[in-house]
N, C-alpha and C positions, 0 to 999 in steps of 0.2 A: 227427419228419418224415423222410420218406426220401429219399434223393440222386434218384430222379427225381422228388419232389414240389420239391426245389429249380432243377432245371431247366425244370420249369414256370412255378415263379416269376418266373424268371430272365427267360422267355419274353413271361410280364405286363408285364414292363418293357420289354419291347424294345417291345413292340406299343404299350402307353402311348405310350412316347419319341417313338414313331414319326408315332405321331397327333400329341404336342405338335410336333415337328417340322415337320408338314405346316400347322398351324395358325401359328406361327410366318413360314415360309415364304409363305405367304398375304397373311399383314400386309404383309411386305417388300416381295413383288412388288408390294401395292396403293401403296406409299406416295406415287407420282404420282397416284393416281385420285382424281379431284374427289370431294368430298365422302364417300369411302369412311370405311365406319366398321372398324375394328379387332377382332378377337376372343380370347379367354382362355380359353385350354384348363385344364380343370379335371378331377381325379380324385377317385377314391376307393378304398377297400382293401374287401376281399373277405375274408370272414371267419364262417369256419365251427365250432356246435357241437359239441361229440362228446359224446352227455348221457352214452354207455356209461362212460367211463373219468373219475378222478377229476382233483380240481382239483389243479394248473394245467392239467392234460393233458386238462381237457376243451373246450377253445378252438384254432383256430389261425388263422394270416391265411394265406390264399390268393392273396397277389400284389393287383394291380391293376388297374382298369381306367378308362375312360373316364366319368363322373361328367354332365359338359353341354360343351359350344366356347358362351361366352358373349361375344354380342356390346357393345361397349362402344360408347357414345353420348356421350360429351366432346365437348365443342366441339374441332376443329380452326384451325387455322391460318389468317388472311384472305389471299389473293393477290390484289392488287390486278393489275386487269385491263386499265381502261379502255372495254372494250366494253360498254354501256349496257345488253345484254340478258342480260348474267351478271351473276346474281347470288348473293349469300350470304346465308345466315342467322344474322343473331347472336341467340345463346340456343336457346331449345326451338322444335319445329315440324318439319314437311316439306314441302316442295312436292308438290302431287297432280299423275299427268298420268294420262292417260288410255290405256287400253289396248283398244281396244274398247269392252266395256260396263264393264270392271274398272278400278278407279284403284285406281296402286300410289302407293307413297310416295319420296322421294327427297331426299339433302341434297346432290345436286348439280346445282347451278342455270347447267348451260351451257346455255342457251336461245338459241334464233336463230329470225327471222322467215321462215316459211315461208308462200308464195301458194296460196290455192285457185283456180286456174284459172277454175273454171265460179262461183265465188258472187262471185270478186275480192277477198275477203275474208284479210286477212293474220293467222295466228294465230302466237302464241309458242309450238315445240317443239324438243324434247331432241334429241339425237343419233339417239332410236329414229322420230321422230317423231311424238309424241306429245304430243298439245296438255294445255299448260300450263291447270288449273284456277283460277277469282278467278268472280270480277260486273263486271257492267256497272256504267257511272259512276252510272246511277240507280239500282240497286240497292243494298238494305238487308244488309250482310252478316249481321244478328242474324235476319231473317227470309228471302229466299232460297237457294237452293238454288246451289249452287256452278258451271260449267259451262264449255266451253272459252272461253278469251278471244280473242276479235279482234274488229281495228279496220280499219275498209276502206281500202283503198289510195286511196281517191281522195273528195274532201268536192265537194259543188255549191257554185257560189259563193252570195253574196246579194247582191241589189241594194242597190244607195245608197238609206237614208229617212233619212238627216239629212246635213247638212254643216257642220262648224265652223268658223270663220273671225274670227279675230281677230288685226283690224289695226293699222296706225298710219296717221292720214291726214294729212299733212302741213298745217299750219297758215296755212303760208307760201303756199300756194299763190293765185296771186290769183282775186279772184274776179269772176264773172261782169260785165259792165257791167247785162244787161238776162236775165232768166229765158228761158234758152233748157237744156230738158230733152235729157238726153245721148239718150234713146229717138228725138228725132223726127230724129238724126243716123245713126240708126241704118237702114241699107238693104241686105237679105238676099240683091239681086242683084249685089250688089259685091263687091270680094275687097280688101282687106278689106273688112266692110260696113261697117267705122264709121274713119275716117282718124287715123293719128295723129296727134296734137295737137289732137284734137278731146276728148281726155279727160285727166285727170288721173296715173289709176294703171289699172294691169290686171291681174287674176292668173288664171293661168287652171289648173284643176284636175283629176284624172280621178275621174269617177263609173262605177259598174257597173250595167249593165242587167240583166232577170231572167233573163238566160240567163249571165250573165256575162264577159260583154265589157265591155272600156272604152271610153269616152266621153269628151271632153272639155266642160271645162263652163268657160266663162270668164264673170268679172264685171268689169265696169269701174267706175270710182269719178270722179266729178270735183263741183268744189267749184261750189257755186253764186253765185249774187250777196248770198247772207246768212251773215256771218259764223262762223256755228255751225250750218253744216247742210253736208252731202254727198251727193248721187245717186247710184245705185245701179243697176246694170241689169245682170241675171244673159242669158245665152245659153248658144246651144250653135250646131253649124255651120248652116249654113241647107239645107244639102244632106243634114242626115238629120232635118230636121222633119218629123214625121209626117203633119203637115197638109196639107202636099202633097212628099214626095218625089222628092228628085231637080229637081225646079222651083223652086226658092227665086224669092218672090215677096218684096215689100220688108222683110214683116213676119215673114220667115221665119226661124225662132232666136230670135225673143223672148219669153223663159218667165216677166220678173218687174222689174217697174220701182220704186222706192220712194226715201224718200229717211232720211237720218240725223241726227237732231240732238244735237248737241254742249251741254255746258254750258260755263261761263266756264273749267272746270278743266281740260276739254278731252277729259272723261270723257263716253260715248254714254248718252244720257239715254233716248232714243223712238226709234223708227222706221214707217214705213208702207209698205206694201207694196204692189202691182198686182198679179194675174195677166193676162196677155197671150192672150187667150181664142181669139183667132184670130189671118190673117194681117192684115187689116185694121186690128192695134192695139186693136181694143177691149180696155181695162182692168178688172178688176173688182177692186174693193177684195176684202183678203185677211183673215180673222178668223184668231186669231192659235190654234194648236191646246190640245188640255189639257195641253202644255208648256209651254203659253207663246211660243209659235213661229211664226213666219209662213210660209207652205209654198208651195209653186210644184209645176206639171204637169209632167212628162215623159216623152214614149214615144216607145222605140226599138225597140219589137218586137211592140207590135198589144196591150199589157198596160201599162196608166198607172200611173206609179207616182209615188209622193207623197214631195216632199221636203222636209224641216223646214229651216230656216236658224238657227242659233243662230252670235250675232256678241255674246254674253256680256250680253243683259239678255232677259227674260221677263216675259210678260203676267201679273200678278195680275188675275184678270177678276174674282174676291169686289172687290178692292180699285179695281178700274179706275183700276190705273196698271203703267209699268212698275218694274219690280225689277231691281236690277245682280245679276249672278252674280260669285263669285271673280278673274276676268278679264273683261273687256272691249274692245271698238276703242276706239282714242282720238283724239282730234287736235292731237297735241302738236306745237312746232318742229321736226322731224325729218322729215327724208325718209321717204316712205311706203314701207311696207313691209309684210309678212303674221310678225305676232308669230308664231299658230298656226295651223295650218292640217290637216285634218282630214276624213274622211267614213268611214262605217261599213261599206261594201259590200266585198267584194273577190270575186276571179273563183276558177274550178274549182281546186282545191288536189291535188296529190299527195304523199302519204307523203313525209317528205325524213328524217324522225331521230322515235326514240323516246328519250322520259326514265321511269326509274321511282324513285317515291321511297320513303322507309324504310319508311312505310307501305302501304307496294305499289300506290299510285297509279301508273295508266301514264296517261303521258301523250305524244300523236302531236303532232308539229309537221309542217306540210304547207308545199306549196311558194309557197302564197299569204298566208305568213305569220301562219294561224290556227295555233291549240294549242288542242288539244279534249285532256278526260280523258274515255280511251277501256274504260277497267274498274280494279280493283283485284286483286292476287292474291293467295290464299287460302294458308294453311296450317293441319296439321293436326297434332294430336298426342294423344298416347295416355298415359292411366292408366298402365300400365304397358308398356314400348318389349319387355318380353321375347316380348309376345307375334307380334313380327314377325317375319314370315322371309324372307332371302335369294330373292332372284328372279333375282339376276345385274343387271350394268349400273348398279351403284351404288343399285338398289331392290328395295324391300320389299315385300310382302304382307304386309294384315294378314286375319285370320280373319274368313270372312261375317257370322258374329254381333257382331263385336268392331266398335262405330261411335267413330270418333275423334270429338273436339272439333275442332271449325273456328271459326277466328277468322281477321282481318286481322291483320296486321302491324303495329306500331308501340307507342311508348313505354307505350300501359296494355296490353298483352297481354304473352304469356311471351316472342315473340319479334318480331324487325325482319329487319328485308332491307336491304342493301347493294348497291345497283346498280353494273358495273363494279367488280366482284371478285367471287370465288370463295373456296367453303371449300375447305380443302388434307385430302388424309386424316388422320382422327386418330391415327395409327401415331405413337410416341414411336422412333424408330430407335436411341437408346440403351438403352432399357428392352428393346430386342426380341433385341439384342445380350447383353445381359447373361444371359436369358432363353437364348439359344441354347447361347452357352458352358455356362448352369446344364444345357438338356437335351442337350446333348452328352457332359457327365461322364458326366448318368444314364445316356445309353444306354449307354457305354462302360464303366460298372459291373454293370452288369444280365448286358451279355456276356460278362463274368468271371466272374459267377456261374456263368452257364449251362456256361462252359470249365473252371472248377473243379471244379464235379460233375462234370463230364463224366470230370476227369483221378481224380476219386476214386473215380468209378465205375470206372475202368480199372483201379484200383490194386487195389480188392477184388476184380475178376475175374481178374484173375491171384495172385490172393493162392489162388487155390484151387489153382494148380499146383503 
């Protein structure tokens, strides 16, 4: 081999070194980038026949060159975050987001909640903004199709169809001389309509109407002239009876008159019910619903809506009798009081906090105190990870032909999510150090080479002098 076939060589290595260099360099600088993955500059030798001349001299190596830069896929480091919309992945998988019609791949999970002005609709996206791939809460992830996630910024309320109420009705209280019904004390042009100490107990409640506004709904309780029974008489104000607005006439606000019986334990055995059909008081007895329930009229917006009473026993109509529930009212020695108290309506909700959990459930908490699961999100993964490439921005591209595997997250799949943290890049900063010193020798040898021929080559041209 000849002194310029070794400065050639020489040359292979510098260029090699150069390249590991710049690969090296690459990791280092990433080593903050979320989710960055790492890569490993690999070579190979260059090595030429000569069939003309004989063995050994019919072979030689021809230096070096660039072989693949292989990207590496280890799990990285968790950074916990605290922020609810970053997350991480532990194990196999990427997050998909969307680029247009294209979805790249990504293991780095800084997402934040971005509004669509004109739909109202709030989606989860990256830095580039680019909506985060998953399903809807009712969707199948083994059979639908993947798509951006969002949850709207804002939930309609529902109105009140039951109310719960379970009390204690004082035992003690005395009772009536002579049957006088708490209803007929009752008069809707007065303020109050009904006076205190005309009745025993009072609680009064907010119910939601179907636009979602609150309401007050008040019941009174008082004890009769029979040991083991108590009255009952549900309202609302008399100045938003529907019946006649604005005019409270005497029977204005009366939605349901009944009464309660007690056994010797003190435990509510029965009850009966009225509905208050007009302003005039006519009563009409109440048939108890397929709950078990006795229900009452109320409209506050030109739309009647039906309300169950559950005070912890329930009609068996196969059996025609009542059934106790787990809790009940009672009327034990004790001052009366409301044990539980309760109704299912609430009013228009906004966005207030997202949760998402291992299994990439999201779930929205609004400001009227509902929690709706609003989608799940998806990740993807691939046979084999070589066939992805660099996009920039911590993602991939995988090839048009090339279809991942999508699944959900969580304990029977390859991989989970961590909400409120982040994967850290998988750069080993010792390993890249040690790596650097190794290609710093080489290059630093390589160029000795090339200096060495160079001085032998000098030496034989003046050797002709």
């Amino acid at each position: 081999m000849s002194l310029l076939s070794s400065i050639y060589l020489g040359k292979s290595g510098v260029i090699t070194g150069s390249r590991q260099l710049n690969v090296i360099g690459d990791n280092v600088a990433n080593l903050e980038s979320t989710g960055f993955r790492g890569s490993r500059a690999s070579f190979q030798d260059v090595f030429l026949s000569v069939t003309q001349e004989a063995s050994p001299y019919d072979s030689r190596g021809l230096g070096t060159n660039s072989a693949d830069v292989q990207i590496l896929f280890n799990q990285g480091a968790i950074k916990v975050t605290d922020t609810p919309t970053d997350l991480a992945i532990l194990g196999e998988g990427f997050f998909m987001v969307r680029e247009g019609e294209e979805i790249l791949y990504t293991r780095d999970g800084h997402f934040r909640l971005e509004e669509d002005p004109t739909t109202g609709l709030i989606s989860l996206v990256n830095a580039y903004n680019m909506p985060l791939q998953g399903w809807d809460a009712d969707e199948d992830p083994e059979v639908d199709e993947v798509h951006d996630l969002t949850l709207p910024r804002r939930i309609l309320g529902q109105e009140t169809s039951k109310i719960t109420l379970y009390a204690n009705l004082d035992s003690r209280a005395a009772l009536e001389e002579t049957n006088d019904p708490i209803i007929d004390r009752w008069d809707g042009r007065n303020d109050p309509p009904i006076s205190n100490g005309l009745y025993d107990f009072v609680h009064t409640m907010q119910i939601v109407d179907p636009l979602g506004d609150w309401h007050d709904l008040t019941i009174y309780f008082d004890r009769t002239d029979s040991n083991n029974t108590y009255e009952y008489l549900i309202t609302i104000d008399p100045q938003e009876d529907w019946r006649n607005p604005g005019n409270p006439q005497a029977g204005s606000g009366l939605l349901m008159y009944g009464e309660l019986s007690f056994n010797n334990s003190g435990q509510l055995v029965s009850m009966t019910g009225y509905r208050i059909t007009d302003l005039s008081g006519t009563r009409e007895p109440v048939t108890p619903n397929e709950e078990g329930l006795l229900t009452f009229e109320v409209n506050f917006t030109g739309q009647p809506q039906e309300i169950a009473l559950d005070m912890g026993i329930f009609y068996d109509a196969e059996g025609q009798s009542w059934e106790a529930g787990a809790v009940r009212t009672t009327q034990y020695a004790t001052a009366s009081a409301i044990i539980y108290g309760e109704q299912n309506g609430y009013g228009v909700g906004f966005l207030d906090s997202v949760s998402i959990a291992d299994d990439g459930t999201i779930s929205a908490t609004y400001t009227n105190g509902q929690t709706e699961t609003v989608g799940r999100v998806a990740l993807a993964d691939f046979a084999s990870l070589d066939v992805l490439d660099r996009v920039g921005g911590n993602m991939f591209r995988a090839p048009v032909d090339y279809e991942p595997t999508i699944f959900p997250p969580g304990k029977d799949y390859p991989g989970s999510i961590q909400s409120g943290a982040l994967e850290r890049s998988n750069v080993d900063l010792a390993s890249e150090m040690v790596q650097l010193i190794s290609a710093q020798r080489a290059f630093q040898t390589n160029i000795r080479l090339i200096t060495t021929a160079s001085d032998m080559l000098q030496e034989f041209i003046q050797a002709k002098r």
